[in-house]
Structure formats: structure tokens, C-alpha cells
C-alpha positions in Angstrom: 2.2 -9.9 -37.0 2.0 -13.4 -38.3 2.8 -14.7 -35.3 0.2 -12.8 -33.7 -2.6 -13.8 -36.2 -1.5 -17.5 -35.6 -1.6 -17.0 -31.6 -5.6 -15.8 -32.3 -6.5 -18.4 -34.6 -5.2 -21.4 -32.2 -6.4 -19.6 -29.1 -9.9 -19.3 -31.0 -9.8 -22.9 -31.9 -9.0 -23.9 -28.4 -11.6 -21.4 -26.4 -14.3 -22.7 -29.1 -13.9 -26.7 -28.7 -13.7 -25.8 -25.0 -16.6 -24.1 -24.9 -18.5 -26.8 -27.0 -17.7 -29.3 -24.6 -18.9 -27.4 -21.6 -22.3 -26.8 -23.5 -22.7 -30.2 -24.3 -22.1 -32.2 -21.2 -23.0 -31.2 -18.1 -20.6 -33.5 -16.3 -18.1 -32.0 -18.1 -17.5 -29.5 -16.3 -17.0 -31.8 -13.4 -14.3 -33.3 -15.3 -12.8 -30.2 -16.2 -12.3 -29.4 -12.5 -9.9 -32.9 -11.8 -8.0 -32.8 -14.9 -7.0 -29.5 -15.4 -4.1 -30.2 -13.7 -3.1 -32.3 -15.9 -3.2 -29.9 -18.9 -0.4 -27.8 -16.5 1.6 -31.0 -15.8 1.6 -33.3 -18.3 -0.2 -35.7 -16.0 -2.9 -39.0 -16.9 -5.6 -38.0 -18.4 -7.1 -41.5 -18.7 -8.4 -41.8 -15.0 -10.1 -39.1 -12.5 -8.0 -38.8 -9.0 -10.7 -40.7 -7.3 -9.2 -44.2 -9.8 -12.9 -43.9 -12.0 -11.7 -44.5 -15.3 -12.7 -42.1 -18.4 -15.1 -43.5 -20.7 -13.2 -43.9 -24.5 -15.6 -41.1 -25.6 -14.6 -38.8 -22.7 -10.5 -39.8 -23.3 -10.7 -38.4 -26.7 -12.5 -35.5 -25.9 -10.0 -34.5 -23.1 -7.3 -35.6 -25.8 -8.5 -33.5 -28.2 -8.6 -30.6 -26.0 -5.2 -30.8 -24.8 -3.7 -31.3 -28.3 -5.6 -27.8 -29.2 -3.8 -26.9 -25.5 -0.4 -28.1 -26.5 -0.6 -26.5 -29.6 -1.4 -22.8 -28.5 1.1 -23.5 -26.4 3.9 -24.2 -28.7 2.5 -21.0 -31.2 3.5 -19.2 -27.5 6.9 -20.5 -27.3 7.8 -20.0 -30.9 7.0 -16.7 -30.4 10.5 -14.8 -30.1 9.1 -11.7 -28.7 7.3 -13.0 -25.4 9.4 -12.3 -22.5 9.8 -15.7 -20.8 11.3 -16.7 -17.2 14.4 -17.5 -17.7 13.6 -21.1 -15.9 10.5 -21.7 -18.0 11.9 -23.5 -21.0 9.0 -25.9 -21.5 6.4 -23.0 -21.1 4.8 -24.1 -18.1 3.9 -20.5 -17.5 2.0 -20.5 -20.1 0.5 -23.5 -19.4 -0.9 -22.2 -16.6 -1.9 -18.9 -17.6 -4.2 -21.3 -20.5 -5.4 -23.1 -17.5 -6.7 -20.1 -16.3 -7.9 -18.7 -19.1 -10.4 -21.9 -19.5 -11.2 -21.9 -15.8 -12.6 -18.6 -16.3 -14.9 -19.4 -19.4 -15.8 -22.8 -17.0 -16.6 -20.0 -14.1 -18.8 -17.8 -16.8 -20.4 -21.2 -18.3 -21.4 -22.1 -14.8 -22.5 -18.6 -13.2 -25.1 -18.1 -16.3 -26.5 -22.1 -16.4 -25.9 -22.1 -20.1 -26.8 -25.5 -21.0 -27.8 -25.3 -24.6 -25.5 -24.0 -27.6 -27.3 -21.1 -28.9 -25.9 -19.4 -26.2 -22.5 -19.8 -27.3 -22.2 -16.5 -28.4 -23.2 -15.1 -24.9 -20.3 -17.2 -23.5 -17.9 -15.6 -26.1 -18.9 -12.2 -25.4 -18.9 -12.7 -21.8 -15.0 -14.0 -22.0 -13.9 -11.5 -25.1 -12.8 -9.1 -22.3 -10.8 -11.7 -20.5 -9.2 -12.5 -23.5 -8.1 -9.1 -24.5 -7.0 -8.4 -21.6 -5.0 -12.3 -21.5 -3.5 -11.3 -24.7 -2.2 -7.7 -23.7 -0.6 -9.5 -21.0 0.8 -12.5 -22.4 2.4 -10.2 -25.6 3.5 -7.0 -23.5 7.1 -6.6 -23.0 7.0 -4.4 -19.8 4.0 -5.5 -16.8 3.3 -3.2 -14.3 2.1 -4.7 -10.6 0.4 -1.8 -8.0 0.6 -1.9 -4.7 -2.6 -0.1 -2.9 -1.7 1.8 0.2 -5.6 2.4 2.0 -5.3 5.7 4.2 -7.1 5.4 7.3 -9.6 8.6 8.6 -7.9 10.3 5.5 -10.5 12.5 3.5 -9.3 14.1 -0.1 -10.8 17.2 -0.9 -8.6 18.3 -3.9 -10.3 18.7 -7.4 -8.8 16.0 -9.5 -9.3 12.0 -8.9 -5.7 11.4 -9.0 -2.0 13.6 -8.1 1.1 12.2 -9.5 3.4 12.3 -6.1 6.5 10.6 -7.6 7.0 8.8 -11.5 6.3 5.7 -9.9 3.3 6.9 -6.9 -0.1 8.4 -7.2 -2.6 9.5 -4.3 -5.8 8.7 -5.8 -9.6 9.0 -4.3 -11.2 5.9 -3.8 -14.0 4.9 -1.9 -13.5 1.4 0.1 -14.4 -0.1 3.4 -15.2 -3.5 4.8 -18.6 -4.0 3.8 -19.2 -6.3 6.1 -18.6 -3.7 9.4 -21.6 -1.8 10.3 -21.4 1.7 9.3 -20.8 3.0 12.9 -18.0 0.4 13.1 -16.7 2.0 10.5 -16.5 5.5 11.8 -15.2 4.5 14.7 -12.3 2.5 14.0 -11.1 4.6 10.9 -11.8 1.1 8.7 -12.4 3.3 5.8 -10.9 4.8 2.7 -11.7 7.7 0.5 -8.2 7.9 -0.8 -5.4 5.3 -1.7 -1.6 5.5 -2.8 -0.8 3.2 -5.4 2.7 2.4 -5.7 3.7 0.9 -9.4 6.3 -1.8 -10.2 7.7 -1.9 -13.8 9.4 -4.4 -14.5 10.7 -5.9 -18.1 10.3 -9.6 -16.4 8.1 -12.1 -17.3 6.8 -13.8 -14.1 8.5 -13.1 -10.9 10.1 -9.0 -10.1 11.7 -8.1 -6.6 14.3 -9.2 -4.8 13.7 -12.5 -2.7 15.4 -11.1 0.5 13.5 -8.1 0.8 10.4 -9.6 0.2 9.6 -10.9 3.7 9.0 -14.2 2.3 5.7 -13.3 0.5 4.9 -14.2 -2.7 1.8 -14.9 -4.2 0.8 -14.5 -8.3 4.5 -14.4 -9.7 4.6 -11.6 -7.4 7.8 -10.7 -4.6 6.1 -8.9 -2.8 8.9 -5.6 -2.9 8.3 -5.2 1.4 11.3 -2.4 2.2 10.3 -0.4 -1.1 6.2 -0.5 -0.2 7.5 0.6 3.9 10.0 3.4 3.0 7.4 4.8 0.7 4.6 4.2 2.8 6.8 5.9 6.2 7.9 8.7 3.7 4.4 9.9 2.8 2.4 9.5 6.5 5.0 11.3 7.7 4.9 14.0 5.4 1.1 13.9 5.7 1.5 14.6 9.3 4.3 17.1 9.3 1.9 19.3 6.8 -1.2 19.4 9.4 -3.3 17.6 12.0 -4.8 15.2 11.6 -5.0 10.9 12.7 -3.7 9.2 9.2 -2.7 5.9 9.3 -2.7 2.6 6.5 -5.4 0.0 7.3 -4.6 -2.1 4.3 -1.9 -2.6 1.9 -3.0 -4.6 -1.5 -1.8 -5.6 -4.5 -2.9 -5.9 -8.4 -1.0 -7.8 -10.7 -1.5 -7.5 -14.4 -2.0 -10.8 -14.9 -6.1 -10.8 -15.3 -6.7 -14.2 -14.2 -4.9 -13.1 -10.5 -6.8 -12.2 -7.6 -6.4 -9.5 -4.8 -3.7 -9.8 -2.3 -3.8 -8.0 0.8 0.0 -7.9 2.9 -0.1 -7.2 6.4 -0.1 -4.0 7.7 2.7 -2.8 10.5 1.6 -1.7 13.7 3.4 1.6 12.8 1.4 2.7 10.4 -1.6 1.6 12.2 -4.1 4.6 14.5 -6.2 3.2 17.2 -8.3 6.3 17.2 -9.4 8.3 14.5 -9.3 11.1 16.2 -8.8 14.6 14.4 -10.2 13.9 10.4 -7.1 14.2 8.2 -8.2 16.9 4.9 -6.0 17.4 2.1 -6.7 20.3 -0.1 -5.7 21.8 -3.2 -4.0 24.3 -1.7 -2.1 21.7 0.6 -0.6 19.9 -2.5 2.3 21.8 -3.3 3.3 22.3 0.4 3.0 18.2 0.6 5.4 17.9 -2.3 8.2 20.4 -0.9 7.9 18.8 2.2 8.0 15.1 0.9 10.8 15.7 -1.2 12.8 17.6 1.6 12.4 14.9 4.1 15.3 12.6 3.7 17.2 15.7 5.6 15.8 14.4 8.5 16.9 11.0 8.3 21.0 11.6 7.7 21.3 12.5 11.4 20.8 10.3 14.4 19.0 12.9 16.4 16.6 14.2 13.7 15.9 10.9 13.4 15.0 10.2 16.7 12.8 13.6 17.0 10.7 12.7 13.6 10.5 8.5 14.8 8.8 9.9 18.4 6.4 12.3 16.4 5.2 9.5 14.3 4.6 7.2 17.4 3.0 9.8 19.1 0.2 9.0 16.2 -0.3 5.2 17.2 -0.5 5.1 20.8 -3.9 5.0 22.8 -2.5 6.7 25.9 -2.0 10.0 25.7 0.7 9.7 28.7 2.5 7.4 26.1 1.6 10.2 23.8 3.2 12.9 25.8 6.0 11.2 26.5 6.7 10.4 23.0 6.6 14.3 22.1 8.8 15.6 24.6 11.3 12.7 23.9 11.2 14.4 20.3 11.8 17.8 21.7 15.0 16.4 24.1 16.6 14.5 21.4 17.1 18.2 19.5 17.8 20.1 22.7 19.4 18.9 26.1 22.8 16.6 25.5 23.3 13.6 26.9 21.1 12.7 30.1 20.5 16.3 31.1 16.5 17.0 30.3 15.3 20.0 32.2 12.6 21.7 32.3 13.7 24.8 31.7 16.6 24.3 28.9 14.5 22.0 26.7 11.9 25.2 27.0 14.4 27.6 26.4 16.3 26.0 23.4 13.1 25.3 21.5 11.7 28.3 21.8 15.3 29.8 19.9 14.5 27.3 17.6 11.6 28.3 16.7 10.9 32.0 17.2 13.5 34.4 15.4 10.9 37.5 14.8 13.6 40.6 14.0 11.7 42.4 16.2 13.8 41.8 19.8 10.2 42.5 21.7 7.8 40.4 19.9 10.6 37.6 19.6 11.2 37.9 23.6 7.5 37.8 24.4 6.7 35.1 21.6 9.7 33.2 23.1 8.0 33.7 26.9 4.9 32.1 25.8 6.5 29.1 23.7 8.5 28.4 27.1 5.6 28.7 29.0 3.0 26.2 27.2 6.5 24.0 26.8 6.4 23.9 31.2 3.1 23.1 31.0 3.0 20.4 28.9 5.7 18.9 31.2 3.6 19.2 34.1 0.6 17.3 32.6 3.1 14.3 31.4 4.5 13.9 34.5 0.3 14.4 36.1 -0.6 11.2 33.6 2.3 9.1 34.4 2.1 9.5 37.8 -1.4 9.7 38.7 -3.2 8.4 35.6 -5.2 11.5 35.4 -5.6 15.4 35.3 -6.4 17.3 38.5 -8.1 20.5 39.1 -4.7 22.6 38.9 -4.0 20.5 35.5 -7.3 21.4 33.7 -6.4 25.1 34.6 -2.9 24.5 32.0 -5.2 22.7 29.6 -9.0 21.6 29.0 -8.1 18.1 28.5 -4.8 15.3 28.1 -6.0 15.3 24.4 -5.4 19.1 24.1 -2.2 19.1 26.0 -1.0 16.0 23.6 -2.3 18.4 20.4 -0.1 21.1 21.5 2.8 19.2 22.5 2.8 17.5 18.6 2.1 21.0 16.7 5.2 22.2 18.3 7.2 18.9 17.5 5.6 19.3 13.9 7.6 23.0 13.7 10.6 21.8 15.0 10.8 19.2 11.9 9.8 21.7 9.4 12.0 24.1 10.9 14.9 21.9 10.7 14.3 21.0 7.2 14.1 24.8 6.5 17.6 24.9 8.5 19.3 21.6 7.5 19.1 22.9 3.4 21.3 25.5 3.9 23.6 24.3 7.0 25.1 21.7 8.9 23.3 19.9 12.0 25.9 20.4 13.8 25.8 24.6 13.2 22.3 24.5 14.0 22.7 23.1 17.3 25.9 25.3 18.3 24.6 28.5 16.8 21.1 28.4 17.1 19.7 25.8 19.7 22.4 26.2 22.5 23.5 30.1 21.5 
């Protein structure tokens, strides 16, 4: 505690004489903006970049100040329970988490045109928050960075502001765009948000957290950027997403918040596979949705164990970023080979046949016939319209009589790929792939 109170007394004298110095030269703050790198860097403080020398008045001012510097500084240092990096012997973090603690009270000082020192006080109220929130950080033994995952054409409609998904990931309603698209611009592209996962980081380091070789050579604020963790979590959950119901969902940013005050946003870049080029169908998620969305989310990793499940679930989630639907199509009934016809054999008929066993096991041996007849049958028809769009670009007459439109045949095609990897999941908790495929697919 003593340590604490001797922090807040030197940090006070420090913001204060800073402060005064702002208020009572205006070209002080033009000063401040060369040398402040010398307050990081032990560098000359005699002489501005530009070779100007100081005047002897304005040498002992900045002298003053960065003895007040040094010595908040040194309270830092002495202080045994501040996490440091393990690098940082002479507190040059600290150094420059001062520096831009007193660039923001420069940035306050400047924004208001506070010229005179009666309104000192407004200055110190205006930066009390910054401070708090410097000290939290500064003293705090754990820090916690988030990462903001923006859903594209994604619209929440469950009660609460905010579901806890995972210890460590929340899905929360939010309500960000690019201000500077036009509203129909918006709406057309999907560059809107009203809902956000935000993945948190805890880590028990001072400074830097990740691992350098997974962080795709980003890093900004202290910050690795943690890029495997942010795409297995971010693949896990659109997929998911998109195995519960229709729907376009896709990521159109990925941003993150450090808990250092004084940092700024960072958006990352985005990967084309988690990218929609066309909003399309309006993705809802409702209350009732939520505990399906958990089950399924937690179940998932079935999926990936096995080369062929993998396969089926990769083709349903590219299915979601083409353009074409003949790129579409042929996405989806890749996903319903892998699981059916071995090796290069991809007929028409077995791939029908084998899904439809798949998927409809009514007790009742007429319904499950008849349902299995009409699975086979959409299943031939969907084959017909790919095969329409790859080789003549278009639908004819005798296609629109299968279905109205590509984008209909390419929303049937991915609702039956959708039950096949929720079936398989059902299947894959209580046998081997291997059983499924022998007793069940090729029976």
C-alpha cells in the first residue's frame, strides 16, 4: 500500500508540473512533440532534431520534467509486485507507457484550447479517467487482450446483450459498420455488424503474450497477434452457425483491444474463407437456437478426426463463399461424394442412394421407402442442374421445371449437406466412421 500511495503522489507531481507547462507556454507543446522521445530514450534534451538549441529557461524546464519522469519511473521499478518483461530491466516499458500517458493530457490540452490556468482543473478531470484506467493496468497482475470477430449479414435476436459460448468466448450484440459506406452499400455487401465474438487472451505477462510463430508476423501494442487460436475459433463457430440453419454468415473484420488504455484499435486481416460475397439469406439467431448452437459447437471436432468428414464439412463451408452457384453446386455434391462413392466411382445413382440411407431411417418400412424415393429424387436433380451450369452457363426450360432458380437448387443441395454433418455427428458419438460407412451408407 505504501508503495502504491508513493506511485500516486509522484505520478501527481509529474501530471501537475506537466500540465503547468502546457498551460503556460504555448510553444510548449511544440516542444513537447520533438523531445518526448527523449524522455523514452535517454536522448539530448538540449537541442530540438531540427539543431535549434533550447533556450536555458526551456533546458531546465524539460530537465525538471524528466527528473519528475525518472523518478516515477524508478517508484515503478522498485515496486516488487509489477509484472515486468523479462528483458525490460531498465523500465523502458514504463517509460513509454509515461510517455503516453503525457501525450494524452498534451492531446486533451490541445483539443479544449486551454490556454490559461484556471482551467487546470478541467484538464485534470478530463485525464482522471485515463489515469485510473493507466494505473489498473500498470499494477494488475493478469491483462486480458480481446479479439473482435464482426459477423457479416448476421442478425441476433436472443434476449440478452451477451452469451458466454466458451470460458474464454462471448457472442455479443453490437452495432458497427463503416460509416463512411452509404447505407445501401451497406446492405448490399453485408459491411455490417449487429453481433460480434470476442475472443479473450489472459495472460500473467507483462508486455508481449503469444507465440511468435503462430502469430503471422503481426504485432502491434505488445501484442502477438495469437493468428491459429483467433482462425480455429473463428472456423469452429461459422461453421457451427451454418450447420444450425440457413443463412450467409461470414467475418468482415477481425479487431483487437488491448488493455493498455493508451493503445489504439487494430484490425488483422480477414481470410478469404471466412469472407461472403453475397449476403444472401439474413442469418437469425434466436433464443431458442442457443442451446442447439452449443451442442452442436461442442460436438464438432467429430468431424474433423476423419479425412472424409473433413472433406464433406471443408466443401459445405466453401459452398458459403463462392459467387457462382455452379462453383456452389459443385462444392455440395463434392461434400455428398466424399461420404458416399469410394475412390473415383461418383454416380448418379449410388451417391443418391447411399445418402438417402443416411439420412432417412423412419421405422416405418413405407414412409422410409417413399421418403428415401424423394431424397433420391431431388439428389438426381440437383445433378442435372450442376452439370446444366457447368456446361452451359445457364438453366433451360427443362431445368426450371427441377427447380425455380440455380439459387434454389444450390439451397437444397446445402440443406441436405447440412443433415449429413449433423447426422454424422449424431452417428460418430456412438460409433466408428468406419461402421457407419459399412453398415449404414453402403448396407
Amino acid at each position: 500500500m505504501k508503495q502504491n500511495n508513493e506511485f500516486d503522489l509522484k505520478h501527481q507531481e509529474l501530471i501537475n508540473f506537466f500540465i503547468k507547462l502546457c498551460l503556460s507556454d504555448k510553444n510548449f507543446l511544440n516542444i513537447w512533440r520533438f523531445k518526448k522521445s527523449t524522455f523514452s530514450f535517454d536522448g539530448d534534451i538540449s537541442h530540438l532534431p531540427g539543431g535549434q538549441k533550447l533556450t536555458k529557461t526551456g533546458q531546465d524546464l524539460i530537465k525538471e520534467l524528466k527528473n519528475k519522469f525518472d523518478s516515477c519511473i524508478q517508484v515503478l521499478i522498485r515496486n516488487k509486485t509489477i509484472p515486468k518483461p523479462k528483458n525490460d530491466t531498465k523500465g523502458m516499458f514504463f517509460r513509454l507507457v509515461l510517455t503516453d500517458l503525457l501525450n494524452t493530457y498534451a492531446d486533451l490540452i490541445n483539443k479544449y484550447e486551454l490556454p490559461f490556468s484556471p482551467n487546470e482543473k478541467l484538464v485534470s478531470a478530463l485525464g482522471f479517467f485515463n489515469f485510473l484506467a493507466y494505473k489498473k493496468y500498470v499494477f494488475s497482475k493478469t491483462q486480458v487482450f480481446k479479439i473482435k470477430i464482426f459477423l457479416a449479414n448476421f442478425h441476433p435476436t436472443f434476449k440478452e446483450n451477451s452469451i458466454r459460448l466458451l470460458p474464454n468466448l462471448t457472442l455479443e450484440k453490437a452495432d458497427f459498420n463503416y460509416f463512411h459506406l452509404s447505407r445501401e452499400a451497406i446492405d448490399v455487401y453485408g459491411m455490417r455488424s449487429e453481433a460480434v465474438l470476442v475472443y479473450e487472451l489472459k495472460t500473467e505477462k507483462f508486455g508481449n503474450i503469444g507465440n511468435w510463430g503462430n502469430s503471422g508476423g503481426i504485432v502491434i501494442n505488445n501484442f502477438q497477434y495469437p493468428r491459429k487460436e483467433v482462425e480455429a475459433i473463428t472456423e469452429k463457430y461459422l461453421t457451427a452457425f451454418r450447420l444450425l440453419k440457413e443463412g450467409m454468415v461470414g467475418v468482415f473484420m477481425i479487431q483487437s483491444e488491448s488493455p493498455d488504455p493508451f493503445s489504439r484499435l487494430v484490425n488483422f486481416p480477414v481470410s478469404a474463407e471466412y469472407q461472403i460475397i453475397t449476403p444472401g439469406l439474413r442469418y437469425e439467431l434466436t433464443d431458442s437456437d442457443l442451446p442447439k448452437l452449443k451442442k452442436i459447437s461442442n460436438e464438432l471436432e467429430l468431424l474433423y478426426k476423419n479425412s472424409v468428414t473433413r472433406i464433406c464439412l471443408s466443401r459445405f463451408n466453401k459452398s458459403y463463399i463462392r459467387s457462382d452457384p455452379a462453383d456452389q453446386l459443385i462444392d455440395l455434391v463434392i461434400a455428398m461424394e466424399a461420404i458416399t462413392t469410394p475412390e473415383a466411382d461418383s454416380l448418379t445413382y449410388k451417391v443418391s442412394s447411399q445418402i438417402a440411407r443416411l439420412l432417412i431411417n423412419d421405422r416405418n418400412l413405407k414412409e422410409r421407402v417413399e421418403k428415401r424415393k424423394s431424397l433420391k429424387a431431388v439428389i438426381s436433380k440437383i445433378y442435372k442442374i450442376r452439370s446444366s451450369l457447368v456446361h452451359r452457363g445457364s438453366l433451360d426450360n427443362n431445368d426450371k421445371k427441377l427447380f425455380k432458380s440455380s439459387e434454389e437448387a444450390v439451397q437444397k443441395a446445402r440443406e441436405i449437406v447440412r443433415q449429413i454433418n449433423i447426422t454424422l455427428i449424431r452417428l460418430l458419438l456412438k460409433n466408428k466412421l468406419e461402421d457407419i460407412i459399412d453398415n449404414v451408407i453402403f448396407s
